[in-house]
C-alpha positions as CSV (number, residue, x, y, z in Angstrom):
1,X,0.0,0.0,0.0
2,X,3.1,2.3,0.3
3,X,2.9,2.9,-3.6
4,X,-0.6,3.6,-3.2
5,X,-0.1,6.0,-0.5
6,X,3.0,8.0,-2.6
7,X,0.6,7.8,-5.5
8,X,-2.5,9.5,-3.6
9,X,0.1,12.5,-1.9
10,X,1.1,12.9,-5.8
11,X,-2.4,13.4,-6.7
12,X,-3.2,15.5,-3.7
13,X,-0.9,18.1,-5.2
14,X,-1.9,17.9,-9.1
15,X,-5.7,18.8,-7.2
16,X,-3.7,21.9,-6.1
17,X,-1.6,22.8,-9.4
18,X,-4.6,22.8,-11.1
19,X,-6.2,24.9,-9.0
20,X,-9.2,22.8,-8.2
21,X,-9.0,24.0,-3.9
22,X,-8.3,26.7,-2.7
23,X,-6.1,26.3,0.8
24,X,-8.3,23.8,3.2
25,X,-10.9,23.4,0.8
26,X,-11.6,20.4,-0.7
27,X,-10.9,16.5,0.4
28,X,-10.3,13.3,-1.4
29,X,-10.2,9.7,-0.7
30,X,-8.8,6.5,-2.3
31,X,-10.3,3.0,-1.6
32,X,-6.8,1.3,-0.5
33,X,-5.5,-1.9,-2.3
34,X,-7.4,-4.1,0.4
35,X,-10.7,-3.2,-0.6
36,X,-11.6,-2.5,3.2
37,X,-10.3,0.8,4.0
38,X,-9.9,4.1,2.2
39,X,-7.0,7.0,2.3
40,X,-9.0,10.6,3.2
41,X,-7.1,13.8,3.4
42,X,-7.1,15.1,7.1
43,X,-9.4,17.3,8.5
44,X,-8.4,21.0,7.6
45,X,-5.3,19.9,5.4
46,X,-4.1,21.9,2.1
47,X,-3.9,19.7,-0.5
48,X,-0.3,21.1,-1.8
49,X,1.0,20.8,2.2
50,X,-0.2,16.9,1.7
51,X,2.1,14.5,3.3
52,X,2.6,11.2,5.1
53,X,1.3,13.0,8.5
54,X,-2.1,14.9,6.8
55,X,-3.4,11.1,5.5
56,X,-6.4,9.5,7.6
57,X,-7.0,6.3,7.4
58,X,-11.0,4.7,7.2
59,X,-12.5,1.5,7.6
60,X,-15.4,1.6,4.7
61,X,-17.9,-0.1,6.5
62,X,-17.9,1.1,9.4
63,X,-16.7,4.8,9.4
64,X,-14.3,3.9,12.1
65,X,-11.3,6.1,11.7
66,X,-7.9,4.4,12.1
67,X,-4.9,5.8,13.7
68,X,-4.6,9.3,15.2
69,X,-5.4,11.2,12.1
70,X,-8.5,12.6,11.9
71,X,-10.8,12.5,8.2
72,X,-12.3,15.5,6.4
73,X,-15.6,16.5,7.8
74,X,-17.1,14.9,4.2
75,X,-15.6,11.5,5.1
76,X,-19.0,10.2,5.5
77,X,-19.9,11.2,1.6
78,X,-16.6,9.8,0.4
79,X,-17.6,6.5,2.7
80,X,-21.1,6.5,1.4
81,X,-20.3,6.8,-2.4
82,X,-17.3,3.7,-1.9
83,X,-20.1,1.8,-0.1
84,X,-22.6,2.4,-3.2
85,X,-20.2,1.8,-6.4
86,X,-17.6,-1.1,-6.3
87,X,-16.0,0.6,-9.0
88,X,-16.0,3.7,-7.8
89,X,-11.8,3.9,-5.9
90,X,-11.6,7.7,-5.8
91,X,-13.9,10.6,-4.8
92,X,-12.8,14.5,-5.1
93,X,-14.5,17.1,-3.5
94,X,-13.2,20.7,-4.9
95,X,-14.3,24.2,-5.3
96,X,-13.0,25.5,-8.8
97,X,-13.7,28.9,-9.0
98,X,-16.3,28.8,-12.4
99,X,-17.7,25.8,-11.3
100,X,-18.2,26.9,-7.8
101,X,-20.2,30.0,-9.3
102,X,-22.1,28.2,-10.6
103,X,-23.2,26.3,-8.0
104,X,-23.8,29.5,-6.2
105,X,-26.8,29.7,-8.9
106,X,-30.3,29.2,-8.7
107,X,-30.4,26.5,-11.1
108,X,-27.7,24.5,-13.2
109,X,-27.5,25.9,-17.4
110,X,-29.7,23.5,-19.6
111,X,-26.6,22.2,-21.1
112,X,-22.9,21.8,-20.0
113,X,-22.1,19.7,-23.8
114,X,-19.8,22.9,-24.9
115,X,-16.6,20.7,-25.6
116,X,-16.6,17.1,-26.2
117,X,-14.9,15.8,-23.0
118,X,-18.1,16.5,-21.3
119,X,-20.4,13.9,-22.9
120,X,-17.4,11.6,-23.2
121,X,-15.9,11.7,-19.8
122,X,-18.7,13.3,-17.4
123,X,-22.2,13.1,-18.6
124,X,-24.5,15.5,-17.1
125,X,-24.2,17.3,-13.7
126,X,-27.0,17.2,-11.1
127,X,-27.2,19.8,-8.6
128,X,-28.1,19.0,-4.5
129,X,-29.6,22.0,-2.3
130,X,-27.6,23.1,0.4
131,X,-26.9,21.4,3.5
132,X,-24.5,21.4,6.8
133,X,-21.3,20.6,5.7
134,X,-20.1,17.1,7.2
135,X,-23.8,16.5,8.0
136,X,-25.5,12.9,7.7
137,X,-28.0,14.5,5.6
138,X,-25.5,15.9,3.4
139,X,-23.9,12.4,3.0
140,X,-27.2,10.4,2.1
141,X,-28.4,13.6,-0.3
142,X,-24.8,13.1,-2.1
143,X,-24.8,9.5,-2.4
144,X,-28.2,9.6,-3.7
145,X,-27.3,12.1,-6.3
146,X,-24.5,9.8,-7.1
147,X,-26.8,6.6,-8.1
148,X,-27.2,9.1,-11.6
149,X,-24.4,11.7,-11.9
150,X,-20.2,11.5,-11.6
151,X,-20.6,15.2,-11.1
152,X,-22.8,16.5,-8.5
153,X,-22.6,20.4,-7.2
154,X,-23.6,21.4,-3.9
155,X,-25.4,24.3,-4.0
156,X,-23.2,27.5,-2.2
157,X,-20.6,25.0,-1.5
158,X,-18.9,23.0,-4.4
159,X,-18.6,19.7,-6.1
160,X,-18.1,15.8,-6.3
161,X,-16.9,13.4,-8.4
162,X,-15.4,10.2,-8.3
163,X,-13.7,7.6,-10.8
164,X,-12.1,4.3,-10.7
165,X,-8.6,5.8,-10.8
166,X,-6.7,8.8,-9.0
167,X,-6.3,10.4,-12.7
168,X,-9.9,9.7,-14.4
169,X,-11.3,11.8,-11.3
170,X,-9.0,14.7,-11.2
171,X,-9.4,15.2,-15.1
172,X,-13.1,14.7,-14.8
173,X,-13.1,17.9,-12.2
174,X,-10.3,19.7,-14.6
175,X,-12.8,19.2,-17.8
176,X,-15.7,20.4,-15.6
177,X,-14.1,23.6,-14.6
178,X,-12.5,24.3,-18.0
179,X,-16.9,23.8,-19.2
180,X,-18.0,26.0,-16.2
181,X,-15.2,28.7,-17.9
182,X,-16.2,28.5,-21.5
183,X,-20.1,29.1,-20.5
184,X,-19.4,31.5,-17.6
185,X,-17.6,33.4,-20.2
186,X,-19.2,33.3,-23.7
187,X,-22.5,34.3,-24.0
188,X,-23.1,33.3,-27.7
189,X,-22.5,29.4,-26.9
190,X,-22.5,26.4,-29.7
191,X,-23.5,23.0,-28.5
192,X,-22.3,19.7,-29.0
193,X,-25.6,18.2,-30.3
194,X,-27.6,15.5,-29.0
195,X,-27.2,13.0,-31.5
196,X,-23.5,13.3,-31.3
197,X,-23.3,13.9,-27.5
198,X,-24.9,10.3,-27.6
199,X,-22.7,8.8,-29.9
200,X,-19.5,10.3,-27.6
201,X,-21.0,8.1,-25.0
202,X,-21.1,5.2,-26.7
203,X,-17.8,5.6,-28.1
């Protein structure tokens, strides 16, 4: 699990060079190479201060932290969508700054299909209301949303998405932020169309 761990600390800071969390904002986890328990950045860590000592330990069942280090406050969300999708190993909660705006909105745009990589790699966003952070009824509202959506915003507070590998996730959140950009910017917007959105899918 050592490689694993080295691995997850290197992904911890890509989330930060690409400017996916901003200081303490933001968590991920890893389902570890036993399939029991799960890596989860520590309460109130930076992702680019990530080391060794800012890792928590979780058993997936049970919630039960192990060791000293305590989880984020979203560990039970991260728990909740390992539980629901076996091949689901990695789950990133960030705050982008387009995509954070808009989940600051009222209500998600129709359509998110302006470059290909969203069909192809995300599908379409779902949006949750607001809740207390770290809250049970966060968790369950987040897992549920994740039974249809890789990318689910939280309404005022940011987003989640997992994938079966450290670098499927983090490029999912990149694509999404570089989507949330190109509409928050350009008002005069051509779509990918439906037929071919489709078809990207299926690909």
């Amino acid at each position: 699990m050592k490689d694993l761990l080295a691995d997850f600390i290197h992904a911890c800071h890509e989330v930060d060079r690409f400017h996916l969390a901003y200081c303490s904002s933001g968590n991920m986890s890893c389902r570890t190479t036993n399939g029991n328990t799960a890596y989860l950045t520590a309460t109130g860590s930076w992702f680019g201060r990530i080391d060794e000592n800012s890792i928590a330990e979780c058993d997936i069942a049970t919630g039960d932290q192990i060791g000293d280090i305590r989880p984020s406050v979203e560990s039970r969300f991260h728990l909740g969508i390992l539980r629901e999708h076996e091949q689901a190993n990695v789950i990133l909660h960030f705050q982008s700054p387009y995509a954070t705006a808009i989940a600051a909105g009222k209500k998600l745009p129709d359509n998110f299909n302006v470059i290909l990589e969203m069909p192809y790699y995300i599908g379409k966003p779902t949006m949750i209301d607001f809740l207390p952070p770290g809250s049970q009824e966060l968790a369950d509202s987040v897992v549920a949303a994740s039974k249809t959506s890789a990318m689910i915003l939280i309404q005022n507070h940011g987003m989640v998405t997992y994938g079966s590998t450290l670098d499927e996730t983090i490029q999912k959140a990149v694509f999404f932020e570089l989507a949330c950009k190109i509409i928050s910017h350009q008002g005069n917007l051509n779509y990918i169309s439906d037929q071919m959105a489709d078809s990207l899918k299926n690909a």
